[in-house]
C-alpha positions as CSV (number, residue, x, y, z in Angstrom):
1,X,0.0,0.0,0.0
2,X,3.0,2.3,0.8
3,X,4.9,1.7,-2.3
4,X,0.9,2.6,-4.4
5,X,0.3,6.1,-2.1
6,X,4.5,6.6,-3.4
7,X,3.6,6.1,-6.8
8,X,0.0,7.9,-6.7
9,X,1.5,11.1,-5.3
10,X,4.4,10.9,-8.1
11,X,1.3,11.0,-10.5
12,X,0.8,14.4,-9.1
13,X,4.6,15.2,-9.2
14,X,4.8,14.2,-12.6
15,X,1.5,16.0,-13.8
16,X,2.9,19.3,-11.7
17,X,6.0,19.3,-13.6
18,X,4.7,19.2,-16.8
19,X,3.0,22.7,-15.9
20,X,-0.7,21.1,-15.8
21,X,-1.6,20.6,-12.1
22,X,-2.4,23.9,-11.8
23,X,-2.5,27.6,-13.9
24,X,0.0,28.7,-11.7
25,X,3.8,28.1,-12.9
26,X,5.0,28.5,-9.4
27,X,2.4,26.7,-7.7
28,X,2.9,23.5,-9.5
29,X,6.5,23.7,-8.9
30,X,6.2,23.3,-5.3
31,X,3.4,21.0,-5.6
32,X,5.9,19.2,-7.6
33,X,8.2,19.0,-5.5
34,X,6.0,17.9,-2.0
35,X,4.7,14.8,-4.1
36,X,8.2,14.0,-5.3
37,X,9.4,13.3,-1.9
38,X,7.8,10.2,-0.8
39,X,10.0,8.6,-3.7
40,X,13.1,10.8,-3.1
41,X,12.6,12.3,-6.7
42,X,14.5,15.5,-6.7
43,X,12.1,17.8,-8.9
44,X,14.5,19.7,-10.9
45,X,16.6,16.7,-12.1
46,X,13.5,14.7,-12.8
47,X,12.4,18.1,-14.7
48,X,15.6,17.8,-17.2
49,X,15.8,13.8,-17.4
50,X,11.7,13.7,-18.1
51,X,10.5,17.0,-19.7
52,X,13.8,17.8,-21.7
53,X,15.5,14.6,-22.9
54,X,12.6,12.1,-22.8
55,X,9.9,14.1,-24.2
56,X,12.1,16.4,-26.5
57,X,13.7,13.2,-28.0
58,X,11.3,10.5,-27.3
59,X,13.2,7.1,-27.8
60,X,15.9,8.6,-29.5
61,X,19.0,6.5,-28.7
62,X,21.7,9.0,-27.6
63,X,19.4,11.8,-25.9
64,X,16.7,10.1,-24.5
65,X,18.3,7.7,-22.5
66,X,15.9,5.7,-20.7
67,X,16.5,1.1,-21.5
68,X,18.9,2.3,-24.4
69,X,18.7,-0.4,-26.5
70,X,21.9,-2.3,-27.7
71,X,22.6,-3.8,-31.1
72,X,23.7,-7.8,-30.9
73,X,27.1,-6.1,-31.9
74,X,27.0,-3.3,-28.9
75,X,26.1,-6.2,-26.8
76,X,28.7,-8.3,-27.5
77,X,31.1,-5.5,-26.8
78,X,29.9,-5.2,-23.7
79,X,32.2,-6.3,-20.2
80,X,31.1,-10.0,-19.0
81,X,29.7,-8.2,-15.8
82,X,27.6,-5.5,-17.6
83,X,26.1,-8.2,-20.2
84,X,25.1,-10.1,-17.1
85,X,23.3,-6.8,-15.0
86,X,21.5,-5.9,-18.5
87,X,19.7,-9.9,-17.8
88,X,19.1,-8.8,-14.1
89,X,17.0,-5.3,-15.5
90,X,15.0,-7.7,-17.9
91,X,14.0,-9.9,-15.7
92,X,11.3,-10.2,-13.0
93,X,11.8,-7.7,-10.6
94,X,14.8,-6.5,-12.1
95,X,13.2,-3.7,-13.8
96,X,12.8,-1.9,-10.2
97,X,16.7,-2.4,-10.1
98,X,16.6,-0.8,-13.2
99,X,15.1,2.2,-12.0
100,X,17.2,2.1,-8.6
101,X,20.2,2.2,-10.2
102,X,20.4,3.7,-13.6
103,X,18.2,6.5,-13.3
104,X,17.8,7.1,-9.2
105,X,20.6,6.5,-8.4
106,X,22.7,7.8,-11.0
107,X,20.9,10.6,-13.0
108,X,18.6,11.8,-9.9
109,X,20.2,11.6,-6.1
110,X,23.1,13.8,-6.3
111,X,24.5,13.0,-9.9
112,X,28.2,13.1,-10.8
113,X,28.8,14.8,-14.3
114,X,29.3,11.8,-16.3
115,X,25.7,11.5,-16.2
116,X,24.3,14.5,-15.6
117,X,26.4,17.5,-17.2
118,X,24.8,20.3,-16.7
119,X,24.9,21.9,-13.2
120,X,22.4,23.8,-11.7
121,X,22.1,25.4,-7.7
122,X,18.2,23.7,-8.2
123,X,19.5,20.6,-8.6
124,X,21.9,20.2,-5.6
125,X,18.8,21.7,-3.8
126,X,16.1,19.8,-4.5
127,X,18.8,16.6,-4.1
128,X,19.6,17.8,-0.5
129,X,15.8,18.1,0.2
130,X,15.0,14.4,-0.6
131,X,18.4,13.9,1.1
132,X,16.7,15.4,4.3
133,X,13.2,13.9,3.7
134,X,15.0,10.7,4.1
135,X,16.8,11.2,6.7
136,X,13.4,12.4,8.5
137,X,11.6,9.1,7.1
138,X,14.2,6.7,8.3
139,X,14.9,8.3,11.4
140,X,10.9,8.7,12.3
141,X,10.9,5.2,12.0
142,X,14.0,4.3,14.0
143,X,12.3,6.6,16.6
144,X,9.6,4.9,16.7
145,X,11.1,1.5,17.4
146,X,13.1,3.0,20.3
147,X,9.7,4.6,22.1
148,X,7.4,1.8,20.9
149,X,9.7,-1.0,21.7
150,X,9.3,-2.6,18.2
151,X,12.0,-4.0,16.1
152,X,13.8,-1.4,14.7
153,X,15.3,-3.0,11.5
154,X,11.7,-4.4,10.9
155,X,10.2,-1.0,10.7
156,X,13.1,-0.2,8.1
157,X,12.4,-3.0,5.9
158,X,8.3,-2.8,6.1
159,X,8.3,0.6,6.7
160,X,11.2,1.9,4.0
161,X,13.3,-0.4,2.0
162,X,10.5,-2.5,1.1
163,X,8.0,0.5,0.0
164,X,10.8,2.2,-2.2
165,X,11.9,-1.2,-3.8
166,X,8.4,-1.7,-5.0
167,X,8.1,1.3,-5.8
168,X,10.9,1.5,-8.2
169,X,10.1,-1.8,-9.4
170,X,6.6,0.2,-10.6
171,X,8.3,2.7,-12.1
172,X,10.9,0.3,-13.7
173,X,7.9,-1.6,-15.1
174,X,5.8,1.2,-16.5
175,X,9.1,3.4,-18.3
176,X,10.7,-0.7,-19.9
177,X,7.1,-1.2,-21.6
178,X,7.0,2.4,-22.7
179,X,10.6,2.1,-24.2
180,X,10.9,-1.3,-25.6
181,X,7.3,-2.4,-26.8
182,X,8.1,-3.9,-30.2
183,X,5.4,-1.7,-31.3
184,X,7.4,1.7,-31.0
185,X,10.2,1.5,-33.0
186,X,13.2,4.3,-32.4
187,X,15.6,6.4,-33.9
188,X,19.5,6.9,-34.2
189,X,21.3,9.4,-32.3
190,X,22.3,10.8,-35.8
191,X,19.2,12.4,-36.2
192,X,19.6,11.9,-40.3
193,X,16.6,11.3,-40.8
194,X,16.8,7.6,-42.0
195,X,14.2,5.2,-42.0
196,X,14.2,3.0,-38.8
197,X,12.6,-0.4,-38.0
198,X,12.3,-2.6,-35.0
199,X,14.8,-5.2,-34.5
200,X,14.4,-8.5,-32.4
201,X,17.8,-9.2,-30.6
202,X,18.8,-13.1,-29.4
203,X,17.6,-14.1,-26.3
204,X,21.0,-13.2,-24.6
205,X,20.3,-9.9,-25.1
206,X,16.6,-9.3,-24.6
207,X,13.0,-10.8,-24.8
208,X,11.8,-7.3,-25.9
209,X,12.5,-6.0,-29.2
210,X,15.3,-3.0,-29.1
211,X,15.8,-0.4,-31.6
212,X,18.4,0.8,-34.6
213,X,18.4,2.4,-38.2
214,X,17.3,0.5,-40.4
């Protein structure tokens, strides 16, 4: 139920951030980012990774770089180890890893530059007030077990780790179908304008269907 309230007030984060929550530019912005806490979405980053690169280049391998697909040669190129996490995101729960560490943790929670490369004040901000709400969420809890006399590690694990898992493994879900149906083919990062075409990869790579030129 925690991990569904998480995901239902992201719905409100998301539709904030996109400007159509409410008339007011400001107001959605901080509506944006109260809902974004729960999942420890810092608004500003999510702003640039969803409204700039995802819907300016939708699927367009290069910019929007949500499940980037890999060609069987791109795949084979790959290190042993990184070939064997890219099974791990495609199967069961493994989109919510996905999520958790490709885009969370990497491109949202305090990002380093090789991921994120444009640096904003907003962005350390808003990554320091998820950083706090945390803090606050974990160390309710751990409160809690203290003056309540409950296990403290379960009340982290039913309380938070589990929640944000299932959570991510939502979000994981819903962003793999909407980049790798074999029904929505992509594009090349050339942008040249050349016909493209989906392409089923062996099943080393993926069940789903990835993209390329054609």
């Amino acid at each position: 139920m925690a991990a569904l309230w998480i995901a239902r007030l992201f719905v409100i984060g998301h539709d904030a951030c996109h400007g159509s929550y409410t008339p007011n530019k400001t107001l959605n912005k901080w509506i944006g980012r109260i809902a974004f806490l729960p999942s420890l979405t810092p608004y500003s980053l999510w702003e640039v990774g969803h409204n700039l690169a995802h819907h300016g280049f939708t699927n367009l391998k290069g910019r929007d770089y949500v499940w980037t697909p890999y060609s069987p040669h791109e795949f084979a190129c790959l290190p042993w180890m990184r070939r064997q996490l890219e099974h791990v995101y495609r199967s069961g729960v493994g989109q919510g890893v996905y999520y958790m560490i490709e885009m969370w943790w990497k491109k949202l929670f305090f990002p380093g530059r090789q991921h994120v490369t444009t640096r904003r004040t907003s962005h350390l901000v808003d990554s320091f007030l998820v950083a706090g709400f945390g803090v606050l969420w974990i160390g309710g809890l751990a409160l809690w077990g203290i003056y309540s006399g409950k296990s403290i590690w379960s009340l982290l694990t039913f309380g938070f780790v589990i929640p944000f898992f299932l959570w991510n493994c939502l979000m994981g879900f819903v962003i793999y179908v909407q980049h790798t149906h074999r029904a929505w083919p992509g594009t090349s990062a050339a942008m040249n304008g050349a016909p493209t075409r989906a392409t089923r990869l062996p099943p080393y790579t993926s069940s789903s269907c990835a993209r390329s030129t054609a």
